[in-house]
N, C-alpha and C positions, 0 to 999 in steps of 0.2 A: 916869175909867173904868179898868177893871183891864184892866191889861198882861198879854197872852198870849204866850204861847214862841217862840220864832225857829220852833220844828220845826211848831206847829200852821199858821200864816200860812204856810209853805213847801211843806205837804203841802195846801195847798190848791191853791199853783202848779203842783205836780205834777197833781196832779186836773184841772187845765185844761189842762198840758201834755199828758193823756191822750186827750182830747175833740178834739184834731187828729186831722183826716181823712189819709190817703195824698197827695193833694193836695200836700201838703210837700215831698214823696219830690223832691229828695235830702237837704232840709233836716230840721235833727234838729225834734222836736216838744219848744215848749219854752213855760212859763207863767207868767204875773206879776200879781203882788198890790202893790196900794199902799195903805199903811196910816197914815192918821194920828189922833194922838191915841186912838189904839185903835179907829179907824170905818176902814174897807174903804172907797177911796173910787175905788179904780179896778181892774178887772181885765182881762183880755187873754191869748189864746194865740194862735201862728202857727196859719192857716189856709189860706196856699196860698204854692207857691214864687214868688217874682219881689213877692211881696208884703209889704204892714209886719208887722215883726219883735213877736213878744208885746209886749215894753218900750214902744213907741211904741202900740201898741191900749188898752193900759192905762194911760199919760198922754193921750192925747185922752179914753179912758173918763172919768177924773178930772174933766179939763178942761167936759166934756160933764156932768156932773154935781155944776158947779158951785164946787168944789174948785179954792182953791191946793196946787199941790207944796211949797212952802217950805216945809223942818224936815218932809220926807216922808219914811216907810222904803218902799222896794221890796225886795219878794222875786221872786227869780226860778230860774228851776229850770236854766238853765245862764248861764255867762259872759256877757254882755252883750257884743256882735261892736263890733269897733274898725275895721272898713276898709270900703273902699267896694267891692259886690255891686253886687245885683240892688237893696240897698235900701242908702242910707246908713249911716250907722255909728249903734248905739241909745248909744253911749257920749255922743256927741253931745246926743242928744237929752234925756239923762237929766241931762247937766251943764247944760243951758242951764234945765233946767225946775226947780231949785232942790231937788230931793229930794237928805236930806241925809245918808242913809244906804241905803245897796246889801248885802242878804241875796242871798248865791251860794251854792245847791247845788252846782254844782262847776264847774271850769275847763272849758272847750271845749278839745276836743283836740286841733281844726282849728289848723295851725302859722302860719297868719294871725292867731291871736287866741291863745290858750293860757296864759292868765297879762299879755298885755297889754293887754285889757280893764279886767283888773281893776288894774291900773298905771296907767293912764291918768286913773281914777275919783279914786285916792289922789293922782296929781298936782294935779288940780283941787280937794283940801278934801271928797271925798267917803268919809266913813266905810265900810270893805266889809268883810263878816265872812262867811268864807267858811267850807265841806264842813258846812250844816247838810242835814241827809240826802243825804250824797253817795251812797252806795251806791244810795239808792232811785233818784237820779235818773241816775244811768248806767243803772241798769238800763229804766227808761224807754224810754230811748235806745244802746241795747246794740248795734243794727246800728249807728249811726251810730259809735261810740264804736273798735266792732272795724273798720270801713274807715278809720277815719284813725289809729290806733293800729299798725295791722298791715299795710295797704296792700294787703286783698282784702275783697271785701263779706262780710258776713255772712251764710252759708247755713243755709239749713230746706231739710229734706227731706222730703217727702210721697210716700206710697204708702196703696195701696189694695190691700187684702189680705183672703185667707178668714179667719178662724177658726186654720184651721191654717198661717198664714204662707205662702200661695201666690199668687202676685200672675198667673198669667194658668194658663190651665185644661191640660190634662196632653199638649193637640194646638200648645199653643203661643200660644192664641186670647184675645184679651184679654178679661176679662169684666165684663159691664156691668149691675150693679147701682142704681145711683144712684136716686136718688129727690131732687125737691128738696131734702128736709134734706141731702143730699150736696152735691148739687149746688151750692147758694146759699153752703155752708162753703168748698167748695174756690174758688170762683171771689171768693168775698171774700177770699183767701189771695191770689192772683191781685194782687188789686189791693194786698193790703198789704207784700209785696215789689216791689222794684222792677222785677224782673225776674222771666221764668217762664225756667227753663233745661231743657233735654230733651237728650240724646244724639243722634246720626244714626241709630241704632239705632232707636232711640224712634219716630223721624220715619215709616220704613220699614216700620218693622213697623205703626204706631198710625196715623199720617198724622192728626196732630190739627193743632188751629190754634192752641191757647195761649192764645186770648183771653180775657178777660171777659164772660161771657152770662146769668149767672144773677144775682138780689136786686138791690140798687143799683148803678147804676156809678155809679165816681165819675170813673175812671182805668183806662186797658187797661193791661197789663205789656209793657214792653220785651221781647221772645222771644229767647233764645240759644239756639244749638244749637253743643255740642260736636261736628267734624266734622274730624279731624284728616286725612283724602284727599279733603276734599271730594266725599263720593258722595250728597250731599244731592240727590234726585231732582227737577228743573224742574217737571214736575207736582205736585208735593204742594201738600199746602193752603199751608203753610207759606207756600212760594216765592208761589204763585199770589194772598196773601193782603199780599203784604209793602207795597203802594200804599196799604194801610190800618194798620199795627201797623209800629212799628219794628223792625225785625229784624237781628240780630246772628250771622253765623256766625264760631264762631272756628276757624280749623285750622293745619295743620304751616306753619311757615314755607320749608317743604321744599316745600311743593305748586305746581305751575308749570303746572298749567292754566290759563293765559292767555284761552284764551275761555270758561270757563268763570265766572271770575272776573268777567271782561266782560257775559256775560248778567247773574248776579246781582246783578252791582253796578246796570247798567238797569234792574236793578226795584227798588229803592232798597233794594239788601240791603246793611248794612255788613262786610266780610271783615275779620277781625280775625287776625294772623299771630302765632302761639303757636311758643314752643319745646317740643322734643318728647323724650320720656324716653328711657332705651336702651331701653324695651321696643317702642317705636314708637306708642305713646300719648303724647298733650297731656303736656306736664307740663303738671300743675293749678298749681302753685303761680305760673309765670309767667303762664298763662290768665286766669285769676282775677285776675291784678295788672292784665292790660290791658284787663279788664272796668272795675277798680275806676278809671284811666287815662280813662274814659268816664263817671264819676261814679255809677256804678251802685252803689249802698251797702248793695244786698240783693238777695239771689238767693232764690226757691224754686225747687227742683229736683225735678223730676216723672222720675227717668230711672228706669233698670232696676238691678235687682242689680247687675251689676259697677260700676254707675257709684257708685251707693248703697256698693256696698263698698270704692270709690277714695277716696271722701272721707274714711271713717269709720276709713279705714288712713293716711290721711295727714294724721290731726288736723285737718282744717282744717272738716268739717263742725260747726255748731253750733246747732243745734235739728233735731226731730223730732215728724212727725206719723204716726203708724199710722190710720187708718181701714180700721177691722175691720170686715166685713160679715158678715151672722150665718149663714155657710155653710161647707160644705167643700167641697174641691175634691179633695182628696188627690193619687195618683200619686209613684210613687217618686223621677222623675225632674223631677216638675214645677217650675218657678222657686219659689224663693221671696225673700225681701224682700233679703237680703243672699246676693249669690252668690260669684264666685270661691271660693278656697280656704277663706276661710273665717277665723275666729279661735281658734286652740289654747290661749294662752296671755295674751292682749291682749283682754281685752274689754271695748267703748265700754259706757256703761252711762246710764239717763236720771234725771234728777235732778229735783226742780221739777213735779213729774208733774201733769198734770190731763186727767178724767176729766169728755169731754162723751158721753152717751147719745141716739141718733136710733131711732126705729123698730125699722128693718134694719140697723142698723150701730152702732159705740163707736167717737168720735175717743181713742188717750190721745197726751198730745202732752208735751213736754218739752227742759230743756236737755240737750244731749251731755253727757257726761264723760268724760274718759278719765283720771282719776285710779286 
């Protein structure tokens, strides 16, 4: 039978590595193909955390369909894990089943495995031929790739805006347009980060709950609130919600409210202690690291301008959702999407663009740049 490309058999892996659910979250989504003699005889992606790893769903597939491994190629869309987890080592599993060549899209970055996966393979007599569509496949796994790379998850930022870039109406009043096509996009956003992040600001003025409510659930989002004096109000939903959603507030490692600390931690809030910049705002960049510290590998960030303009002045934001609703609001003084001062000379710009159309509203959504 004719022999096909290392890249077609690999970009299939990926194709299955895509078809992971959130469920995964914190683990990357990753897909495997067994191929012998030119027949597909087994395939497999992760499906849920704490659970078996693609490599191992795709030799019991094999096995379950009859097939020896022996003189088998696997392809796989990352590194095959060498330690022991939530699930044994697939390096294991793939040496003892006789497959005798290992296709890697690329290294895992996690410094438990990172190139000794694939060492371990080559110790045992297993052929491995690695970076066949490496680019494709980080990019797959891009949040996963930038939290163990950089040591803060990877943030999207989402707003909800008129027309003319105004995110709440000219009295201050947040406006509420949605309609299920809205609605079912943002709260699936929800599930696909690991985390929903909002300001105290946010909390105050909006008193939302963060959860997941709309189209399929699969997974509620971890909730963070940035709160650097802790003035997060004991009534809000937020607080009053936290017996049900995990909840994370981070603030000043300056803040000595003792009982305050004590209430919320009773309602099973976790206080997370951030260093704080001379301005007397979080630094982000230590924040975000004792997010990442929690295994949180993805944030969407639902907050206001300035917080939207903290990120996008400190590089570290890296995706973008606009959801435009087909209205004005005008006002000279009204918010709009990016506030504080503003950019003179610096500006983030979005790359990668794509262009969904609902009703009443246009998502366009994209990578950051700041080249």
């Amino acid at each position: 039978m004719r022999s096909l490309s290392h890249s077609y058999y690999m970009n299939m892996a990926l194709e299955l590595a895509k078809k992971a659910s959130p469920l995964v979250l914190p683990n990357p989504r990753v897909g495997c193909v067994i191929v012998k003699n030119g027949i597909i005889i087994g395939k497999g992606y992760h499906q849920k955390y704490g659970e078996k790893h693609a490599e191992v769903l795709a030799i019991e597939d094999a096995i379950k369909n009859g097939y020896s491994l022996k003189n088998a190629t696997m392809y796989v869309s990352l590194e095959p894990c060498c330690h022991f987890g939530k699930q044994p080592p697939c390096t294991d599993a793939i040496i003892k089943s006789g497959i005798k060549k290992v296709v890697v899209a690329t290294k895992d970055p996690n410094p438990l495995v990172n190139g000794k996966g694939i060492q371990i393979l080559k110790q045992h007599g297993v052929d491995v031929v690695e970076g066949i569509l490496e680019k494709e496949a980080e990019s797959v796994n891009k949040e996963f790739f930038k939290y163990m790379k950089n040591g803060i998850p990877y943030i999207a930022i989402k707003v909800a805006q008129s027309i003319d870039g105004k995110i709440a109406t000219p009295s201050n009043k947040r406006f509420l347009f949605n309609t299920d096509d809205e609605n079912i996009f943002v709260h699936s956003l929800r599930q696909k980060y690991m985390a929903t992040l909002v300001s105290v600001n946010t909390v105050i003025s909006d008193n939302p709950i963060l959860n997941a409510r709309y189209g399929q659930i699969v997974r509620q989002p971890i909730r963070v609130v940035l709160d650097s004096n802790l003035r997060i109000p004991l009534e809000c939903n937020i607080v009053k919600t936290s017996d049900k959603y995990s909840t994370y507030i981070v603030c000043s490692e300056n803040v000595n409210d003792a009982r305050k600390i004590e209430l919320l931690s009773q309602k099973g809030i976790e206080i997370i202690f951030a260093k704080s910049s001379e301005d007397g705002h979080l630094d982000f960049f230590d924040a975000f690291s004792k997010l990442a510290q929690q295994k949180i590998v993805s944030v969407l960030v639902e907050g206001g301008s300035f917080l939207n303009f903290s990120l996008l002045k400190q590089r570290i934001a890296d995706y973008w959702y606009s959801l435009i609703f087909n209205v004005f609001i005008g006002g000279q003084n009204t918010k709009g999407v990016v506030g504080a001062e503003g950019f003179e000379q610096f500006f983030p710009k979005l790359a990668n663009t794509k262009v969904t159309t609902f009703k009443n509203s246009t998502i366009i959504e994209g990578d950051i740049s700041y080249v």
